[in-house]
TORKOL-4160 file (C-alpha; in steps of 0.2 Angstrom, whole numbers, padded with zeros to 4 digits, m for minus):
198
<pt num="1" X="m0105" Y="m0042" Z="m0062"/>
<pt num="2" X="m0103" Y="m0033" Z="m0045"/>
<pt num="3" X="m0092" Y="m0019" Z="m0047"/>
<pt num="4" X="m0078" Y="m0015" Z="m0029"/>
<pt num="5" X="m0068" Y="0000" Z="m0031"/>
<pt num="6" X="m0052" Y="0004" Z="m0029"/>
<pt num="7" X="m0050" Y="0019" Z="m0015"/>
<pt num="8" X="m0033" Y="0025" Z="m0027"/>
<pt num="9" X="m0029" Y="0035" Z="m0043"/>
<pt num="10" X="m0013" Y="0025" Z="m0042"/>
<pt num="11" X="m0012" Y="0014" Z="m0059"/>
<pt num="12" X="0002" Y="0002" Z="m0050"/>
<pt num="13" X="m0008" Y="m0001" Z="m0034"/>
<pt num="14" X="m0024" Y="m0005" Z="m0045"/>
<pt num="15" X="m0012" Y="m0018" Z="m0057"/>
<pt num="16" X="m0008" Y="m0028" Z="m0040"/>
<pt num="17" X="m0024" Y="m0027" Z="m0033"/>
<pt num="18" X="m0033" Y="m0034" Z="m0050"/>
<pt num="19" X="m0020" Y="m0046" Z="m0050"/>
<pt num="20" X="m0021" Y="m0054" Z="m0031"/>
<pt num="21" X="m0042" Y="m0053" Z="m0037"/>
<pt num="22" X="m0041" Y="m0062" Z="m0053"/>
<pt num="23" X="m0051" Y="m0078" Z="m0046"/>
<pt num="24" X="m0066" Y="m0067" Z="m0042"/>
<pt num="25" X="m0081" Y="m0063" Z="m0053"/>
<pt num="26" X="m0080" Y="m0045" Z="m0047"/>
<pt num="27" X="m0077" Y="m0030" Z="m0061"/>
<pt num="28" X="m0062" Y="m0020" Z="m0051"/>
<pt num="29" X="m0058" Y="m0003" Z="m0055"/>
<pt num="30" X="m0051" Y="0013" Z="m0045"/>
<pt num="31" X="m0057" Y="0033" Z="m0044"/>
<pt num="32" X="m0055" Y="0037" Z="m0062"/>
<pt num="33" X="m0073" Y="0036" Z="m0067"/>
<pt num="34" X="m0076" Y="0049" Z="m0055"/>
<pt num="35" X="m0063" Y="0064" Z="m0057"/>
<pt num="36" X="m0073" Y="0076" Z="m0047"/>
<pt num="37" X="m0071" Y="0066" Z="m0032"/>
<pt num="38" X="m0060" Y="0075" Z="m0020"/>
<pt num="39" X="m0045" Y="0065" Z="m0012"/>
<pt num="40" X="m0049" Y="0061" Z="0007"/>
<pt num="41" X="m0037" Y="0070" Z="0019"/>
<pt num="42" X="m0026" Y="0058" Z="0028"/>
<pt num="43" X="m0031" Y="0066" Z="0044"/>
<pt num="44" X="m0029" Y="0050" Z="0055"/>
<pt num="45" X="m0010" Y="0046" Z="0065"/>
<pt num="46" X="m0010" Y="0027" Z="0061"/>
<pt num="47" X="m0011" Y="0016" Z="0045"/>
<pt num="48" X="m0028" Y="0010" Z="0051"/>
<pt num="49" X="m0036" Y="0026" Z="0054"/>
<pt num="50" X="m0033" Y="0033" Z="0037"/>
<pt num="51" X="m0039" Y="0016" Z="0028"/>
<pt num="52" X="m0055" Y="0018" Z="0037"/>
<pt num="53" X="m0058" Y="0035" Z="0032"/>
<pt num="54" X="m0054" Y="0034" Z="0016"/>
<pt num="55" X="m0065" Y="0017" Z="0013"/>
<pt num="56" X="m0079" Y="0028" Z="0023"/>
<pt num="57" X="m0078" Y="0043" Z="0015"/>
<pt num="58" X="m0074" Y="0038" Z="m0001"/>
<pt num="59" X="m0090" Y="0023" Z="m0003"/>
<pt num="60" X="m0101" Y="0035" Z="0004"/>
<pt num="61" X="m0100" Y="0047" Z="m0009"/>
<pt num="62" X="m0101" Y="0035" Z="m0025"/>
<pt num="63" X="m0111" Y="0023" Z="m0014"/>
<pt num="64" X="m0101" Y="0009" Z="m0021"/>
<pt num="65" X="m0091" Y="m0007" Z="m0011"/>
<pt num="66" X="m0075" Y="0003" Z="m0008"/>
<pt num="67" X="m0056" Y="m0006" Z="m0003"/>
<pt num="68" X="m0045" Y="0007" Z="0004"/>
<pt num="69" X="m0028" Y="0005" Z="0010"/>
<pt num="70" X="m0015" Y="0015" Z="0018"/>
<pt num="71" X="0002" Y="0007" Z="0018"/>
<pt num="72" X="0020" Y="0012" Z="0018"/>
<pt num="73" X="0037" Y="0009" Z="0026"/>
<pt num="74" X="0043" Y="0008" Z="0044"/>
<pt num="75" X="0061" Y="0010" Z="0049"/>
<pt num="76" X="0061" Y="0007" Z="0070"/>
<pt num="77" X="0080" Y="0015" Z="0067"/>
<pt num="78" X="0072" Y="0031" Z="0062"/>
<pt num="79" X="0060" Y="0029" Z="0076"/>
<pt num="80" X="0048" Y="0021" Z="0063"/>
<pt num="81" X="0047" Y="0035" Z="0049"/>
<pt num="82" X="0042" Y="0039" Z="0037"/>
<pt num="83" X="0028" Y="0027" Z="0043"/>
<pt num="84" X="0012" Y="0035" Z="0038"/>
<pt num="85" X="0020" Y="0050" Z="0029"/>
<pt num="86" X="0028" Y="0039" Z="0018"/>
<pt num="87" X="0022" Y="0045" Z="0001"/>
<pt num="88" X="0027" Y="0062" Z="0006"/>
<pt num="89" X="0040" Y="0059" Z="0017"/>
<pt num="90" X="0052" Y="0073" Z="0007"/>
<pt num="91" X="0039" Y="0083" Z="0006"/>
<pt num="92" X="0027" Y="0084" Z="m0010"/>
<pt num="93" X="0014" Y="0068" Z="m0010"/>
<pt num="94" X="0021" Y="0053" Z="m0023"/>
<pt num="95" X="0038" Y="0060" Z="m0028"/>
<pt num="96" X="0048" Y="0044" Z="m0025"/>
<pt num="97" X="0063" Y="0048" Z="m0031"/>
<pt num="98" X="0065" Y="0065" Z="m0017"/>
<pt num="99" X="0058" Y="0051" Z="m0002"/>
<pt num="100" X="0072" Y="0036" Z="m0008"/>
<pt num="101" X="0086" Y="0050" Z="m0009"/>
<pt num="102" X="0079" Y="0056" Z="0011"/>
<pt num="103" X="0079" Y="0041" Z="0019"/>
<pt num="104" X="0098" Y="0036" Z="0012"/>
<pt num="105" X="0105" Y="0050" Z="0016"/>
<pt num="106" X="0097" Y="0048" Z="0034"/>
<pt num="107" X="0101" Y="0029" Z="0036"/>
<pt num="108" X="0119" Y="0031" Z="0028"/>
<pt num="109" X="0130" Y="0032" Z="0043"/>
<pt num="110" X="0119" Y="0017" Z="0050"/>
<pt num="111" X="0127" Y="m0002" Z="0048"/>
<pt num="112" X="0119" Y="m0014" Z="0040"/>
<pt num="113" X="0113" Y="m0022" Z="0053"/>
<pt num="114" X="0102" Y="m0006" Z="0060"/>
<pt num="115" X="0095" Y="m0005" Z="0044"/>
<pt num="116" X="0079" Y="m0016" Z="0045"/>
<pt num="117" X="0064" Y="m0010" Z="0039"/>
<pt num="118" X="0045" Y="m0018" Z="0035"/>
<pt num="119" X="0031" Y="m0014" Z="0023"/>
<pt num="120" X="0014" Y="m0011" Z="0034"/>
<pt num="121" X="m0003" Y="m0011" Z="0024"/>
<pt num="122" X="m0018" Y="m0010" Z="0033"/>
<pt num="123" X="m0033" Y="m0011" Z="0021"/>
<pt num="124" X="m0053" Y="m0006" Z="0024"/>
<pt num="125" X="m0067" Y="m0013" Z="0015"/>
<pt num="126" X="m0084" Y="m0002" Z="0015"/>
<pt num="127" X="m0101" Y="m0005" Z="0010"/>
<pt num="128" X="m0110" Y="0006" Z="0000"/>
<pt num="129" X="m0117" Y="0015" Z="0014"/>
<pt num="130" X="m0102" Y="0020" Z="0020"/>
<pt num="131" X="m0099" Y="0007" Z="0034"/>
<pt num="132" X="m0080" Y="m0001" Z="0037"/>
<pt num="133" X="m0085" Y="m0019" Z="0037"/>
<pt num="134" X="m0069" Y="m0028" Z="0039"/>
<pt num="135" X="m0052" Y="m0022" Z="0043"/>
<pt num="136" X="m0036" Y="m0031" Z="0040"/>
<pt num="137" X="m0017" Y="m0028" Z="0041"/>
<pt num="138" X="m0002" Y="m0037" Z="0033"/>
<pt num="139" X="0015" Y="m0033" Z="0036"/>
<pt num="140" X="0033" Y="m0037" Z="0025"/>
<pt num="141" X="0049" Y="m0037" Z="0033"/>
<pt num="142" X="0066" Y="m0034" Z="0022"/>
<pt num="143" X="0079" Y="m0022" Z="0023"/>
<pt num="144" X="0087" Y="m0005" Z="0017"/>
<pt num="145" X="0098" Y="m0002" Z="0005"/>
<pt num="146" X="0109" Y="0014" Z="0001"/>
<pt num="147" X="0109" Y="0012" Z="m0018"/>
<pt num="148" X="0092" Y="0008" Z="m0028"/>
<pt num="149" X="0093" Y="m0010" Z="m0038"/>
<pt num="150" X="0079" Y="m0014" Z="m0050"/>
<pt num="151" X="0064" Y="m0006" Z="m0060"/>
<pt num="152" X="0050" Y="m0013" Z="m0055"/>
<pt num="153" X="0037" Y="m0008" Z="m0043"/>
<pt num="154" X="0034" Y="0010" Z="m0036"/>
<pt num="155" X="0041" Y="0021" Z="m0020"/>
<pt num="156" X="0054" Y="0013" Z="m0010"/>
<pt num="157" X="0055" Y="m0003" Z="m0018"/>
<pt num="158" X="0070" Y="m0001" Z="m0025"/>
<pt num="159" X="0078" Y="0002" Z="m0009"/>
<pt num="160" X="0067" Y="m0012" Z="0000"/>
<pt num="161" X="0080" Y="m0028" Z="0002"/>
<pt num="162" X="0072" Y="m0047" Z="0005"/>
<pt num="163" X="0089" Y="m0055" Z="0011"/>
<pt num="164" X="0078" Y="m0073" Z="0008"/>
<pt num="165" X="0077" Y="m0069" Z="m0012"/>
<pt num="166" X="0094" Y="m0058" Z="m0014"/>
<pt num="167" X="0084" Y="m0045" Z="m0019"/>
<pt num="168" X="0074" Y="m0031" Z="m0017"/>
<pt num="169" X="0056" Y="m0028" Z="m0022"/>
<pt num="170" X="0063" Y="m0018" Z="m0038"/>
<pt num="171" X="0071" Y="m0032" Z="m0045"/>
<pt num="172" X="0058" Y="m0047" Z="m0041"/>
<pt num="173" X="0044" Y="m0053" Z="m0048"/>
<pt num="174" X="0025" Y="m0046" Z="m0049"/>
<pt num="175" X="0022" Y="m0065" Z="m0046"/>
<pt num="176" X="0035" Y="m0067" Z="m0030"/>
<pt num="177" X="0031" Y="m0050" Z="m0024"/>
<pt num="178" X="0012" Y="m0053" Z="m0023"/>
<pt num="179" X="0018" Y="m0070" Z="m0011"/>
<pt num="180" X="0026" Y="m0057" Z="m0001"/>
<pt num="181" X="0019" Y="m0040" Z="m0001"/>
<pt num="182" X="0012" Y="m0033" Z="0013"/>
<pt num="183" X="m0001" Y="m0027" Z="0002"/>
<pt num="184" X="m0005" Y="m0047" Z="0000"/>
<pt num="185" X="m0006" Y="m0051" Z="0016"/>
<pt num="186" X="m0017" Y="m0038" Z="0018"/>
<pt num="187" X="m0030" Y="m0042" Z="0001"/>
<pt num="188" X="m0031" Y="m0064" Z="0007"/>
<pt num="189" X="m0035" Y="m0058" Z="0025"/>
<pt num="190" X="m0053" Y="m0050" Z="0018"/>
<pt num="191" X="m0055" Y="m0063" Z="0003"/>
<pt num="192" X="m0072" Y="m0070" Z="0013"/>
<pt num="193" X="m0079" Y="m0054" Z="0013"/>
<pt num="194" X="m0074" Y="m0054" Z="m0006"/>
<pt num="195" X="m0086" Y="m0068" Z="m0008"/>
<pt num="196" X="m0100" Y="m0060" Z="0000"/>
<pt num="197" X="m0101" Y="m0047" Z="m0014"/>
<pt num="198" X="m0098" Y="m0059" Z="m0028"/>
């Protein structure tokens, strides 16, 4: 079976991504069978140019079919932060509780109505070679919360408001939030290049 990997050590991102690629005879796996493999450095100043260097950079050195992604949240209030320094937006990479307790205390003295926020996932296929071969972007649009409501998911979901479901991404569904997701959006946009390696 071909094998695409994952450009992520992140165990919840590899869950959705096995999930929205269910229906394809692909074995999908992330870093983990090479823990020597360095992280890329997130050099670039948009979405899309840290999903291409990290597909690029990452396929070339396991010479594998590589997805990366880069994604995170965009408040235009805030002048769209954290935008691409959302997974360390209070400073240390991936502590989600320190980057939800940031971005309330700098939205609190906004109204409602100036809270609107989206999701923004650009993902970057690579062949094993090394070259980007398809680029594609989705996007998610919700609101921001003050006070976290549901479990589920990981970074700001909790906090990430879809006034269409009364909920936010924390509280719905793996099945509802792969519908909507920008990360979804993102993955059916390159499905034909899917089929090319299956």
């Amino acid at each position: 079976m071909p094998r695409l990997v994952f450009g992520t050590r992140n165990r919840k991102k590899l869950v959705e991504l096995r999930d929205l690629l269910a229906d394809f005879p692909l074995e999908c796996v992330d870093l983990s069978p090479w823990p020597e493999l360095p992280d890329v450095d997130e050099t670039g100043d948009t979405f899309e140019a840290n999903a291409r260097l990290k597909a690029s950079e990452f396929s070339s050195q396991i010479h594998e079919w590589t997805l990366s992604e880069d994604s995170g949240l965009v408040v235009p209030a805030l002048g769209g932060r954290p935008g691409i320094f959302s997974a360390r937006y209070a400073g240390s990479h991936g502590d989600d509780a320190a980057n939800n307790q940031k971005i309330v205390q700098e939205l609190a003295e906004l109204p409602e109505e100036k809270r609107a926020a989206y999701y923004v996932c650009v993902a970057a296929l690579a062949n094993p070679a090394g070259e980007v071969v398809a680029v594609a972007e989705g996007r998610c649009h919700g609101r921001m919360l003050l006070q976290p409501q549901g479990s589920g998911g990981f970074g700001y979901d909790p906090l990430f408001y879809i006034p269409e479901y009364h909920q936010t991404f924390g509280e719905l569904s793996l099945r509802v939030k792969q519908a909507l997701s920008h990360r979804a959006k993102a993955i059916v946009q390159l499905r034909p290049e899917f089929r090319k390696i299956a």
